[in-house]
MDAnalysis code that builds the backbone (N, CA, C; Angstrom):
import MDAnalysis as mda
import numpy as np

u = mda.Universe.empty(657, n_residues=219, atom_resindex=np.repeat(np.arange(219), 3), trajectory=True)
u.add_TopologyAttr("name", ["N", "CA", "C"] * 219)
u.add_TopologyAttr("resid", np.arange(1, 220))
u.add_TopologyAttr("resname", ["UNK", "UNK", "UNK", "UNK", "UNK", "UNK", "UNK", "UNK", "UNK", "UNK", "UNK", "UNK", "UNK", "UNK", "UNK", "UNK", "UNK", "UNK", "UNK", "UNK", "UNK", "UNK", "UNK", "UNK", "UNK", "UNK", "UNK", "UNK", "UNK", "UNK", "UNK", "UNK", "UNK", "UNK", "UNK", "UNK", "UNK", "UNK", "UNK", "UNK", "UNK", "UNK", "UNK", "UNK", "UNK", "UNK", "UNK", "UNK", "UNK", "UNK", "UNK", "UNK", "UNK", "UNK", "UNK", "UNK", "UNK", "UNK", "UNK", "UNK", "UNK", "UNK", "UNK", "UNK", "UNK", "UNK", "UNK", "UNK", "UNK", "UNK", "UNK", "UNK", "UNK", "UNK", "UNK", "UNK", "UNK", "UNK", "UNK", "UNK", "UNK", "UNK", "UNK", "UNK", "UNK", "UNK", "UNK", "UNK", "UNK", "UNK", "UNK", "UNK", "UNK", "UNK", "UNK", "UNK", "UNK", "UNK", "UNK", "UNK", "UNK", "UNK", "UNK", "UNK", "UNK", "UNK", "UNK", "UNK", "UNK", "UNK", "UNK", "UNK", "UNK", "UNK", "UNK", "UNK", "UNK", "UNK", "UNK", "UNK", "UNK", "UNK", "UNK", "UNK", "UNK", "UNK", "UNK", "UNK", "UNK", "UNK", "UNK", "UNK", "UNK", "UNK", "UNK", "UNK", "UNK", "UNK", "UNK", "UNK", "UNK", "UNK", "UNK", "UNK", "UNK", "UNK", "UNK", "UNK", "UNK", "UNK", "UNK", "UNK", "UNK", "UNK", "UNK", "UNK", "UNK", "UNK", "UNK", "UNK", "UNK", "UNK", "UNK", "UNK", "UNK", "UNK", "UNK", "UNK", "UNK", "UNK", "UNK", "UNK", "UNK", "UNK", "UNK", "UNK", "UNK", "UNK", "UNK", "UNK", "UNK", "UNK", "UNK", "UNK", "UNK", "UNK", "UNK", "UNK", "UNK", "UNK", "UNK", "UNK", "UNK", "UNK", "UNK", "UNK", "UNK", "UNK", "UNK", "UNK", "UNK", "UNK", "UNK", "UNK", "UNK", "UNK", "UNK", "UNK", "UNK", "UNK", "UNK", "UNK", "UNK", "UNK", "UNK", "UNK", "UNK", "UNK", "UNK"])
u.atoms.positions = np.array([
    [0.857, -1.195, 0.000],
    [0.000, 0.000, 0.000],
    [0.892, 1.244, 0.000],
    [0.597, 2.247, -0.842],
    [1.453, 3.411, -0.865],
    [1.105, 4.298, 0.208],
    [2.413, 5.155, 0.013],
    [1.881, 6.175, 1.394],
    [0.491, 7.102, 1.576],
    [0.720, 7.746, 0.098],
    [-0.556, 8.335, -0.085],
    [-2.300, 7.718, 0.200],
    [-2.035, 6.302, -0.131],
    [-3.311, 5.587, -0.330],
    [-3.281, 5.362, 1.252],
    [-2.405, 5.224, 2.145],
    [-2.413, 5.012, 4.016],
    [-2.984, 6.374, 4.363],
    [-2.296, 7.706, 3.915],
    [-2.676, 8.825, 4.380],
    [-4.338, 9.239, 4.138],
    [-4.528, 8.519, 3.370],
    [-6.208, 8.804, 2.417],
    [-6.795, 8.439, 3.788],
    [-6.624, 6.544, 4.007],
    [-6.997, 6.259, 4.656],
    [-7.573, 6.754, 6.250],
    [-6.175, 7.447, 6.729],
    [-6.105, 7.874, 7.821],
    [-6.843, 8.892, 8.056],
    [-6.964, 9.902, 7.287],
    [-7.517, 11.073, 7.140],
    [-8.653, 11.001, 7.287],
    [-9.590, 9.725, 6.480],
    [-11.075, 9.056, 6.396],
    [-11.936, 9.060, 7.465],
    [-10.689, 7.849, 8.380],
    [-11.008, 7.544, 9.429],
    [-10.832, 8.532, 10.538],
    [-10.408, 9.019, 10.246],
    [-10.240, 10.620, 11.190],
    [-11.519, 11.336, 11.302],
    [-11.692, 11.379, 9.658],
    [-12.784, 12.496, 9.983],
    [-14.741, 11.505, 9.820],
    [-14.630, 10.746, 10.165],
    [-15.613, 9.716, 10.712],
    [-15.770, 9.917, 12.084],
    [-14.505, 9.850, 12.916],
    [-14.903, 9.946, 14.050],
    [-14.807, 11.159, 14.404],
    [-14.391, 12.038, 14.119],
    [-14.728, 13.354, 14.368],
    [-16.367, 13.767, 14.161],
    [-16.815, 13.203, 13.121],
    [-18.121, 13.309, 12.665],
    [-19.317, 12.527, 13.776],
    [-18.898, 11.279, 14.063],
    [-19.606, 11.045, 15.415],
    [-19.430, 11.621, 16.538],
    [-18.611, 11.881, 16.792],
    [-18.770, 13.020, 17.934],
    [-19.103, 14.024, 17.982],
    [-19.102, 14.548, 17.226],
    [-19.507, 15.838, 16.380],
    [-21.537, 15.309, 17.038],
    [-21.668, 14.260, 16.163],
    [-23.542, 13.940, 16.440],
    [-23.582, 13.869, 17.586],
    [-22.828, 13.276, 18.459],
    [-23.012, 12.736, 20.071],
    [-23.555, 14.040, 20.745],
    [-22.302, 15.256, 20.105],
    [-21.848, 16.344, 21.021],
    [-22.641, 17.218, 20.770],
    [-23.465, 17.502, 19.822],
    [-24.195, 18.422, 19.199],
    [-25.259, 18.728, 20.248],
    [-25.150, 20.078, 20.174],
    [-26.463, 20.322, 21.300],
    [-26.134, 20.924, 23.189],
    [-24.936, 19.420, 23.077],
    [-24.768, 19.350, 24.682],
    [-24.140, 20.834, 25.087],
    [-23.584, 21.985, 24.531],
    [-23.394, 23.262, 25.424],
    [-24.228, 24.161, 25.539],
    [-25.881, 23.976, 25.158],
    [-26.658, 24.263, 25.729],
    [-27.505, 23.479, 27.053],
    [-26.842, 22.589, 27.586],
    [-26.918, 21.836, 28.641],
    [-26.142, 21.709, 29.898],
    [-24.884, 22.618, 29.439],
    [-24.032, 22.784, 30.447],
    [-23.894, 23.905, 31.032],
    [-24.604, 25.152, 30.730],
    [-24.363, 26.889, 30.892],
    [-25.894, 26.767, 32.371],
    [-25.687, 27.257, 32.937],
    [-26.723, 27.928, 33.889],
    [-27.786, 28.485, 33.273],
    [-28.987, 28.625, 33.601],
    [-30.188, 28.975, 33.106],
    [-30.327, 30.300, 32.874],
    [-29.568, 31.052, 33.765],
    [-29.541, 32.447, 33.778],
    [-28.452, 33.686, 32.996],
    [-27.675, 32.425, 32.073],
    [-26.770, 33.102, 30.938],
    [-27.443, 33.510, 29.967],
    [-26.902, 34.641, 29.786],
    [-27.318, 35.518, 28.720],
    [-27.121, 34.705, 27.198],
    [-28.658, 34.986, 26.683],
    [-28.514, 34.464, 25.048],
    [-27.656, 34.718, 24.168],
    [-27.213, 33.871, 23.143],
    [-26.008, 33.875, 22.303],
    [-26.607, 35.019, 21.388],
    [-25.787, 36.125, 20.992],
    [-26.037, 36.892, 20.261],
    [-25.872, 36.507, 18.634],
    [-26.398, 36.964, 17.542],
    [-26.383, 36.203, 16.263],
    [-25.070, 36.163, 15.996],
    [-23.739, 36.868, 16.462],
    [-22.740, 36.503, 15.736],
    [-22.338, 35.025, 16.886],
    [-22.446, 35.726, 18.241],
    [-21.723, 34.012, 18.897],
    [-22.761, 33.003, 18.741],
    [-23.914, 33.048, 18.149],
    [-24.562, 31.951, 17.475],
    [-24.139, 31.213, 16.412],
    [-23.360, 32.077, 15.580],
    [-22.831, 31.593, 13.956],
    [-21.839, 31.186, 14.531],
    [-20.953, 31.881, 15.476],
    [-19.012, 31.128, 15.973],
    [-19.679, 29.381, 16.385],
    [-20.682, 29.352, 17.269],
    [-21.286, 28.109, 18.224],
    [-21.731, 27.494, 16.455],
    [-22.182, 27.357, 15.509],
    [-22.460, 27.105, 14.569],
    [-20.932, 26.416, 13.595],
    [-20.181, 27.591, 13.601],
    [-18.878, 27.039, 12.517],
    [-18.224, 26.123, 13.754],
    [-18.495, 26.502, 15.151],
    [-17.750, 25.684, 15.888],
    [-18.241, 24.023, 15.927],
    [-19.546, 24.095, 15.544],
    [-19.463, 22.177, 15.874],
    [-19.711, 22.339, 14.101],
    [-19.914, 22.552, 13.279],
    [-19.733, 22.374, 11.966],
    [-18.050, 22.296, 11.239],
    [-17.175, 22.701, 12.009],
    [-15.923, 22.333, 11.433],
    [-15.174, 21.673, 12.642],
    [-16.052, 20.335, 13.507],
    [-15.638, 19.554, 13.981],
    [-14.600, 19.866, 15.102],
    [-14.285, 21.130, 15.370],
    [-13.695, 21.903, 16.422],
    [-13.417, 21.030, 18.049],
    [-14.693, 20.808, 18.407],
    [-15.133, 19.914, 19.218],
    [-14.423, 18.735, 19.443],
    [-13.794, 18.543, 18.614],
    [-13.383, 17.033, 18.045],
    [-11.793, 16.953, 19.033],
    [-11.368, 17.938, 19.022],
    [-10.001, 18.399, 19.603],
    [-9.783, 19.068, 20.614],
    [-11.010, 20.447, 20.548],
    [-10.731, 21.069, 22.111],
    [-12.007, 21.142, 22.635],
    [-11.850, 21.334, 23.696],
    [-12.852, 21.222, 24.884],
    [-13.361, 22.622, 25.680],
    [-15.033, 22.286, 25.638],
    [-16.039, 23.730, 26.116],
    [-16.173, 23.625, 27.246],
    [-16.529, 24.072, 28.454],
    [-17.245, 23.855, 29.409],
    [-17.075, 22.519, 29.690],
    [-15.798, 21.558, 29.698],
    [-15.575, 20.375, 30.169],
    [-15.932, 19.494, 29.240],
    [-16.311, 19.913, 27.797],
    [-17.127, 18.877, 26.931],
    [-16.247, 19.369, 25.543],
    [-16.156, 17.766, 25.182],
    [-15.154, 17.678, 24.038],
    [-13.802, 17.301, 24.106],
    [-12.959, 17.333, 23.352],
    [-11.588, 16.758, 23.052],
    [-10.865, 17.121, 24.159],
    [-9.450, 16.154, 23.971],
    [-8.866, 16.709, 25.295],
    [-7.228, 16.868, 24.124],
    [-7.069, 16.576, 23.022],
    [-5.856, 16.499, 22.434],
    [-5.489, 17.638, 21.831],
    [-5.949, 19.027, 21.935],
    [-5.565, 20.139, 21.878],
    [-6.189, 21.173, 23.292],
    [-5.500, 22.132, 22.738],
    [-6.272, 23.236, 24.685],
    [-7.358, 23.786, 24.680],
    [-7.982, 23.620, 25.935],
    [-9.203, 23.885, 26.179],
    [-9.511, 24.959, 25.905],
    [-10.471, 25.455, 25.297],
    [-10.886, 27.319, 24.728],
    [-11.855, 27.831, 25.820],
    [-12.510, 27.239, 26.743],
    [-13.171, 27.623, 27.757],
    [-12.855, 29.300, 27.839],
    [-11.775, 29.327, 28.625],
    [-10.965, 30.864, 29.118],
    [-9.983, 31.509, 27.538],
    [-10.526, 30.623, 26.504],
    [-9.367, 31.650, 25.608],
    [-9.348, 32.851, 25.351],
    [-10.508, 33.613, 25.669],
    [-10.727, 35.193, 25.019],
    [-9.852, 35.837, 26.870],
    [-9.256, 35.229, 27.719],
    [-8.743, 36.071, 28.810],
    [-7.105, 35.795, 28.220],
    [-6.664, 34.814, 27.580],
    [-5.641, 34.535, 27.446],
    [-5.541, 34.842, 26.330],
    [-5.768, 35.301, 25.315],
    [-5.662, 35.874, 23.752],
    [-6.500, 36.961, 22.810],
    [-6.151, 38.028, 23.184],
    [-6.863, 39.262, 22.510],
    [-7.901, 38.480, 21.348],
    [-8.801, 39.817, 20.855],
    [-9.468, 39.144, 19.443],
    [-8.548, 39.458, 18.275],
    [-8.044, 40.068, 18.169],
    [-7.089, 40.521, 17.008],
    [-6.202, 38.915, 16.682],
    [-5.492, 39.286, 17.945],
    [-4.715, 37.709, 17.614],
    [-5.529, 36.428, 17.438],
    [-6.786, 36.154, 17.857],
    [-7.515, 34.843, 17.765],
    [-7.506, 35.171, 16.350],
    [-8.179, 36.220, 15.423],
    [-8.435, 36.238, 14.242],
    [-7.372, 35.790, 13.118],
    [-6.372, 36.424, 14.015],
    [-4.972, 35.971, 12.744],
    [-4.792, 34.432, 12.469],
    [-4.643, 33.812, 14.264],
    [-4.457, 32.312, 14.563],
    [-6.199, 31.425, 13.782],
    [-7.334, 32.158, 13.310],
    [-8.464, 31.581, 12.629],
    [-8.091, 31.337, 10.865],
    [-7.424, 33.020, 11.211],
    [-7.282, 33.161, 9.528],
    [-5.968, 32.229, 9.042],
    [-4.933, 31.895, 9.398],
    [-3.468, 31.086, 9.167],
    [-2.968, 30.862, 10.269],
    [-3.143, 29.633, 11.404],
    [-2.235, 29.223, 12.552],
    [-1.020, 29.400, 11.999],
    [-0.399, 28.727, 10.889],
    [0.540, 28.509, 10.310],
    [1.575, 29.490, 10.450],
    [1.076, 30.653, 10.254],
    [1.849, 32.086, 10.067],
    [2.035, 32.613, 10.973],
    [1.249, 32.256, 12.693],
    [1.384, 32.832, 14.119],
    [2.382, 31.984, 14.462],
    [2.246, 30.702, 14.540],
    [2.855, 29.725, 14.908],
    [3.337, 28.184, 14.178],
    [4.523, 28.601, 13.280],
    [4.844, 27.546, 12.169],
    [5.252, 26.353, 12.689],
    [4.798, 25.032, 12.335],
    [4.948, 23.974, 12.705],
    [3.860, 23.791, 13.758],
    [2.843, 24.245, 14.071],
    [1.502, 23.638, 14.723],
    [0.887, 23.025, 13.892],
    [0.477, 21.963, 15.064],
    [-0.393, 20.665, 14.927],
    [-2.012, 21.518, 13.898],
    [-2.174, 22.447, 14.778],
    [-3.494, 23.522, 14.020],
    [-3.867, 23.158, 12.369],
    [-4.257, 22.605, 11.924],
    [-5.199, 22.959, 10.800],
    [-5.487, 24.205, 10.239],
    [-5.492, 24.698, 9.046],
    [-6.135, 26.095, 8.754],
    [-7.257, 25.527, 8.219],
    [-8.578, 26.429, 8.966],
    [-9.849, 25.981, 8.900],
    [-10.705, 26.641, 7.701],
    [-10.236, 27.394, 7.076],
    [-10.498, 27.638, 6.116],
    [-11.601, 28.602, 5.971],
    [-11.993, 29.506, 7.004],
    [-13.083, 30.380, 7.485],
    [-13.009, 31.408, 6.803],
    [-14.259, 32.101, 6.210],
    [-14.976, 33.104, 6.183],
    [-14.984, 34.249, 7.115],
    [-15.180, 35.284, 6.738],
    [-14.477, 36.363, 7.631],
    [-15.206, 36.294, 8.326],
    [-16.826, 36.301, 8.550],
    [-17.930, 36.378, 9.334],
    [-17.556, 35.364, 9.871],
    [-17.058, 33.949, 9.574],
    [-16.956, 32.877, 10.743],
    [-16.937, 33.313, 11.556],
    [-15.043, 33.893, 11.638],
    [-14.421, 34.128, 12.478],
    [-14.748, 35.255, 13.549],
    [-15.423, 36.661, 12.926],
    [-16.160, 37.053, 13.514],
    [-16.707, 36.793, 14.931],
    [-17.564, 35.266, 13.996],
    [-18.594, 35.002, 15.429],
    [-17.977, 33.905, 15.985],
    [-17.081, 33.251, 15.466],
    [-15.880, 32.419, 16.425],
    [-15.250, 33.075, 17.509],
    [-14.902, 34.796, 17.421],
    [-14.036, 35.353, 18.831],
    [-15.865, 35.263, 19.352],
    [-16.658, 35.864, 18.776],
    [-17.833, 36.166, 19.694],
    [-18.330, 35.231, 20.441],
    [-18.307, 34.133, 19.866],
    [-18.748, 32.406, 21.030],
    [-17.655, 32.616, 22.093],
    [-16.698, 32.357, 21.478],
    [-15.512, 32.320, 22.202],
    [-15.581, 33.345, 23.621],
    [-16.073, 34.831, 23.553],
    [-16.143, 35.468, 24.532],
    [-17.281, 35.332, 25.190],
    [-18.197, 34.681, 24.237],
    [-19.451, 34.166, 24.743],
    [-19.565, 33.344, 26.244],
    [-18.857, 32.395, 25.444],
    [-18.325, 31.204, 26.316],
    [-17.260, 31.098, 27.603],
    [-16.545, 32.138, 27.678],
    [-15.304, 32.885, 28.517],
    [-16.393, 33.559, 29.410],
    [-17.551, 34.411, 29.402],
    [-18.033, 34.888, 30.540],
    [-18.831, 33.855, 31.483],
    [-19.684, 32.921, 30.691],
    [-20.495, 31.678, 31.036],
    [-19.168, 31.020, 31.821],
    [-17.926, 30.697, 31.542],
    [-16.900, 29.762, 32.339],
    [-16.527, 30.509, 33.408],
    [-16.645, 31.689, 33.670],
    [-16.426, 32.451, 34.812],
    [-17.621, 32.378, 35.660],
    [-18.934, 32.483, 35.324],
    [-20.331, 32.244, 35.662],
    [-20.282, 30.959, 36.403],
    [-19.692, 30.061, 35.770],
    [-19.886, 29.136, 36.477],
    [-18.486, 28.570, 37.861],
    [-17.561, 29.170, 37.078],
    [-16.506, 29.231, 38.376],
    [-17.027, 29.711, 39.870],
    [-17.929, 31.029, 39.531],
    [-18.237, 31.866, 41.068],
    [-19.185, 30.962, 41.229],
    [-19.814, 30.174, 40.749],
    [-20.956, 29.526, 41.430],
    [-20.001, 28.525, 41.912],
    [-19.333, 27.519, 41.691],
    [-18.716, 26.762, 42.181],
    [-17.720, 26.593, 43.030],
    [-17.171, 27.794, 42.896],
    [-16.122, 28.548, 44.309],
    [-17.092, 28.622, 45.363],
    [-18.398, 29.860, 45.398],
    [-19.148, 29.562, 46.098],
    [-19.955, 28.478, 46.772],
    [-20.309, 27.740, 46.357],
    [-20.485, 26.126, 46.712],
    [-19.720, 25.524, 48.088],
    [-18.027, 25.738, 47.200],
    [-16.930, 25.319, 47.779],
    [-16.636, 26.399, 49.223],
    [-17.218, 27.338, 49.024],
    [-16.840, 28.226, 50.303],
    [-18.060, 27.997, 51.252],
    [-19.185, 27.527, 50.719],
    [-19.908, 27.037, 51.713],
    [-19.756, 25.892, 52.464],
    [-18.673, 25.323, 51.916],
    [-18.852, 23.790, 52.632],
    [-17.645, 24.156, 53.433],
    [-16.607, 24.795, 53.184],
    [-15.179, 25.147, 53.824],
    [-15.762, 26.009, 55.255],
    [-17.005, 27.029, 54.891],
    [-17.204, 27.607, 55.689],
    [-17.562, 26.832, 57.576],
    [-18.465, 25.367, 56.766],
    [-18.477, 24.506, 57.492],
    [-17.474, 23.837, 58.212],
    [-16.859, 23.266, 57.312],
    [-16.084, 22.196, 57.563],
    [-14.794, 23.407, 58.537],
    [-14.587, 24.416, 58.241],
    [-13.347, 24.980, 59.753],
    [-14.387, 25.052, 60.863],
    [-15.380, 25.393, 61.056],
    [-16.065, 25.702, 62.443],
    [-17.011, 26.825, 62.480],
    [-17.095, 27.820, 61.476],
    [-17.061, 29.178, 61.292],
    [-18.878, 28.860, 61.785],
    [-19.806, 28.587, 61.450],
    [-20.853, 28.113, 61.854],
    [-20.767, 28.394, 63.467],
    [-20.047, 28.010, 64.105],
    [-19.764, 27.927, 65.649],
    [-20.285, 29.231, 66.544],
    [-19.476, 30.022, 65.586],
    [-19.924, 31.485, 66.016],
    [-20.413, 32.447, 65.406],
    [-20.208, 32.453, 63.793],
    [-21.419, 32.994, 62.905],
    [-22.485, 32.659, 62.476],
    [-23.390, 33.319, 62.733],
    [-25.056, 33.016, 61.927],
    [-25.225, 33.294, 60.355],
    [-25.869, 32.234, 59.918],
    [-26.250, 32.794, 58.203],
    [-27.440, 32.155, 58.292],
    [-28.526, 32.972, 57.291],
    [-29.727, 32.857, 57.153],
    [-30.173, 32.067, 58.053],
    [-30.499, 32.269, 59.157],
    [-30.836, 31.959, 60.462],
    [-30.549, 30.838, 61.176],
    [-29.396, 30.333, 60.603],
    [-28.754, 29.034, 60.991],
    [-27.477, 29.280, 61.687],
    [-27.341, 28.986, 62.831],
    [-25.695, 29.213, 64.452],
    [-26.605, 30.439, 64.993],
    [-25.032, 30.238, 66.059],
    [-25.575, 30.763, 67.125],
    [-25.977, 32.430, 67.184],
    [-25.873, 33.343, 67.930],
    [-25.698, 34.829, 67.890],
    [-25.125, 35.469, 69.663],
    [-24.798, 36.300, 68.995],
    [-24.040, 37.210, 70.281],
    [-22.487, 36.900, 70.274],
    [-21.814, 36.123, 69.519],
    [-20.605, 35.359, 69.289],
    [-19.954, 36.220, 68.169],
    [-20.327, 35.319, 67.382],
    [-19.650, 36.810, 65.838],
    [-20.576, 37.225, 65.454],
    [-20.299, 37.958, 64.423],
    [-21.731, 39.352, 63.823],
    [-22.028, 38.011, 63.103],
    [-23.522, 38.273, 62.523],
    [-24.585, 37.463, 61.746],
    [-23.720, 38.169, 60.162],
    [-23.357, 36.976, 59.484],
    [-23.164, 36.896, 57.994],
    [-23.976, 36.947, 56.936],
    [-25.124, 37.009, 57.338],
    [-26.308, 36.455, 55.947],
    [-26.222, 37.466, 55.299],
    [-25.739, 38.913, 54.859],
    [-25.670, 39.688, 54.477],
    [-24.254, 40.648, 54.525],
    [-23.329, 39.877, 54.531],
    [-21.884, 40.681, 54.562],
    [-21.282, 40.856, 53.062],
    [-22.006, 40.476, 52.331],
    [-21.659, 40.413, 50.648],
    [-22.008, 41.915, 50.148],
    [-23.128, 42.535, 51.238],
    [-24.450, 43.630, 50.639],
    [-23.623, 44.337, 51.599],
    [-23.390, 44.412, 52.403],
    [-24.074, 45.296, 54.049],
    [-22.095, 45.551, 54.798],
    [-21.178, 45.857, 54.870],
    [-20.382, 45.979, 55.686],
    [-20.515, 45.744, 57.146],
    [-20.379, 44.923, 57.808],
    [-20.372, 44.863, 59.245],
    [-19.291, 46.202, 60.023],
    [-19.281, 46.164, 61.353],
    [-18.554, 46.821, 61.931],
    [-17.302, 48.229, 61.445],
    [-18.763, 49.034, 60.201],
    [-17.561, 49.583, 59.506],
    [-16.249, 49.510, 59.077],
    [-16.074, 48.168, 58.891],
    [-15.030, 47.391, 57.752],
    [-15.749, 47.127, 56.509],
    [-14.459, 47.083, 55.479],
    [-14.995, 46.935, 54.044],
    [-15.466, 45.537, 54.093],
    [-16.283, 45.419, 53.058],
    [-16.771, 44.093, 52.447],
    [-15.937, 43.341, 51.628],
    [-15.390, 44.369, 50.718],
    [-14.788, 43.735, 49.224],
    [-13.984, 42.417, 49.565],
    [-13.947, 41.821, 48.300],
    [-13.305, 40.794, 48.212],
    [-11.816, 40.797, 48.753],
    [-10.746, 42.285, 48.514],
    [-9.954, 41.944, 48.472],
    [-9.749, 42.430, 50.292],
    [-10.434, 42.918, 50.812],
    [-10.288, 43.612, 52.452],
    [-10.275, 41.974, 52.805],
    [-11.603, 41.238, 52.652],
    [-12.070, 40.115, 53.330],
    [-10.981, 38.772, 52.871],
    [-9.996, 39.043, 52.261],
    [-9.349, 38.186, 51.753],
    [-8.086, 38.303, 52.564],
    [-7.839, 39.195, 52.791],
    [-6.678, 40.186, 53.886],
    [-7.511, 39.565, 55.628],
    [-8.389, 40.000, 55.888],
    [-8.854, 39.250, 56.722],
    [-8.866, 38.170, 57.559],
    [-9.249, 37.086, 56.564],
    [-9.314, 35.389, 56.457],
    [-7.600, 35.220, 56.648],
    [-7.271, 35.968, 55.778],
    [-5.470, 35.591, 56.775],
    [-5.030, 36.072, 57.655],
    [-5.485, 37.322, 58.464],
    [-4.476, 37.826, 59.510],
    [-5.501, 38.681, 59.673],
    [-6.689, 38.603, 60.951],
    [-7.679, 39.303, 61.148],
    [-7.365, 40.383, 62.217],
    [-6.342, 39.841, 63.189],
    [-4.984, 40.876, 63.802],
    [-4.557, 42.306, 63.513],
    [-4.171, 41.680, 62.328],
    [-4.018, 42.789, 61.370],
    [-4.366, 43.642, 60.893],
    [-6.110, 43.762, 60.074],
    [-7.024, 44.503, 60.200],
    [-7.939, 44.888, 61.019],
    [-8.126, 44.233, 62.277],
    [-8.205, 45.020, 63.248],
    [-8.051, 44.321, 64.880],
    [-6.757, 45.430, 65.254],
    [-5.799, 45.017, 66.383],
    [-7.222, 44.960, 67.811],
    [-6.853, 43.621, 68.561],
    [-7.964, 43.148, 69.409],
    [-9.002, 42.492, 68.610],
    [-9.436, 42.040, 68.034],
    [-10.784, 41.929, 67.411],
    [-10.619, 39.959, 67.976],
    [-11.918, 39.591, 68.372],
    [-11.685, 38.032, 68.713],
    [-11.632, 37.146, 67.765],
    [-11.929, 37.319, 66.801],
    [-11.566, 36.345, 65.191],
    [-10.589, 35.329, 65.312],
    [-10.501, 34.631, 65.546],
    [-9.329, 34.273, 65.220],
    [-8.201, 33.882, 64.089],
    [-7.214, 33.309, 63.751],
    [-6.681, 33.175, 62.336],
    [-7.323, 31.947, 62.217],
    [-7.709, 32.096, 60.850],
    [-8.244, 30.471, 60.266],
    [-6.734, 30.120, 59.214],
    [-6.459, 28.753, 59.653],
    [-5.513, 27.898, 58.849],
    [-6.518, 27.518, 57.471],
    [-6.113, 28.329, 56.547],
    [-6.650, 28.419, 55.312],
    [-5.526, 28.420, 54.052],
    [-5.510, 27.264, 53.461],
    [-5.241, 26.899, 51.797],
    [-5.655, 29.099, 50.865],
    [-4.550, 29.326, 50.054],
    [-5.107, 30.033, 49.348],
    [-6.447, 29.671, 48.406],
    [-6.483, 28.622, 48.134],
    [-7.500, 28.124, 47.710],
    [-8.956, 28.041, 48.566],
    [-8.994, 27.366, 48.953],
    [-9.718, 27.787, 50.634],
    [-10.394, 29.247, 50.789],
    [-9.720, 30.125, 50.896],
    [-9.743, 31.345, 51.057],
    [-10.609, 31.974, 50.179],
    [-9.893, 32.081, 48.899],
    [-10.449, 32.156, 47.956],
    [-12.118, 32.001, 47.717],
    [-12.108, 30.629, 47.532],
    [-13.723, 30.144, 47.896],
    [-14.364, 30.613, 48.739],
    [-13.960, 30.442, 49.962],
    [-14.786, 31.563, 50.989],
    [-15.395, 33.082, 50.914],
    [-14.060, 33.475, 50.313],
    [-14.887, 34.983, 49.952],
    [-15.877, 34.843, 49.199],
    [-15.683, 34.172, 47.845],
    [-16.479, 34.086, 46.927],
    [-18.143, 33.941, 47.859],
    [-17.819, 33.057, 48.573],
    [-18.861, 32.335, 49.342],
    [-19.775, 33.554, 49.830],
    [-18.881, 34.657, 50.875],
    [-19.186, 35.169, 51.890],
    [-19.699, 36.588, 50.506],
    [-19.125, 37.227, 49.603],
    [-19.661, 38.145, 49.129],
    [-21.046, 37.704, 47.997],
    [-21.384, 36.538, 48.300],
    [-22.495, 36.046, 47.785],
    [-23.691, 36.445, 48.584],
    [-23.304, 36.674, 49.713],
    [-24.469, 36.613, 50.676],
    [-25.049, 38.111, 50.600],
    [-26.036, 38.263, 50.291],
    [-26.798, 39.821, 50.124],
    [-28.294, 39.539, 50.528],
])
């Protein structure tokens, strides 16, 4: 068998299974976004369009869904201007010579609405990060003790620490709320304010993190 007639082959079978997955996958990232994301506008409708129509899917991965043998585009519009996505749509080749990339062969409007999904899809993956940080800061909130002596929505004790159900909205004890005061806080409560009974919580930056998320949720 010649090389060419193997490469035919390969190529065939390539794009077969790209094509079933392609059917499997079709549909499913309107199943994975929160109910309360904003509708695809007609151009990130057409990008979500050239995107499972030129088998995209097949290689990188949305919202946890799809290929894993190239990088995930979830967050690509934080990590790559639109200017540059457009060049890397219009000729990978010429951004970056010797990539695995394909030139996809797009229409200017594709591409267009390819950055527009793309940023589409970059706010929805953040959407769903704060929900899931939050989650995670509720259970952390638990799992150190913090319950013990703070109240939220009418659950622990009172007279112990100030009631939380509203420290996201409302500043307690004329201290800031923001994320980044309450983040300063959670590590060295000493610090922001000398005497105060708080104590330090042994907290993961990660940890932390979540918590705020958690705690400026509460309004």
């Amino acid at each position: 068998m010649s090389n060419n007639a193997l490469r035919n082959i390969l190529i065939g079978a390539t794009v077969c299974v790209l094509g079933v997955t392609l059917i499997v996958r079709r549909g499913s990232l309107s199943e994975l976004v929160p109910s309360d994301t904003p509708r695809l506008t007609a151009n990130a409708a057409t990008g979500e369009h050239v995107f499972q129509n030129k088998n995209c899917g097949g290689c990188h991965s949305i919202l946890g869904s799809g290929g894993h043998s190239a990088p995930d585009l979830t967050n690509v519009i934080a990590r790559r201007d639109p200017v540059w996505l457009a060049r890397w749509l219009a000729d990978p080749q010429a951004v970056k010579p010797g990539t695995a990339m394909p030139r996809p062969s797009l229409a200017a409007a594709d591409m267009t609405g390819l950055v527009a999904f793309f940023r589409w899809v970059g706010g929805v993956g953040a959407q769903v990060e704060t929900v899931t940080d939050s989650a995670k800061g509720a259970g952390i909130f638990k799992q150190k003790g913090c319950s013990a002596c703070h109240r939220i929505g009418g659950q622990g004790p009172t007279g112990i620490g100030p009631d939380l159900s509203r420290i996201g909205g409302t500043p307690y004890d004329g201290l800031p709320n923001t994320p980044e005061f309450l983040a300063k806080w959670l590590d060295n409560p000493q610090a922001q304010k000398p005497g105060t009974m708080m104590p330090r919580m042994p907290l993961a930056p990660a940890e932390r993190d979540a918590l705020v998320r958690y705690l400026t949720s509460l309004k």
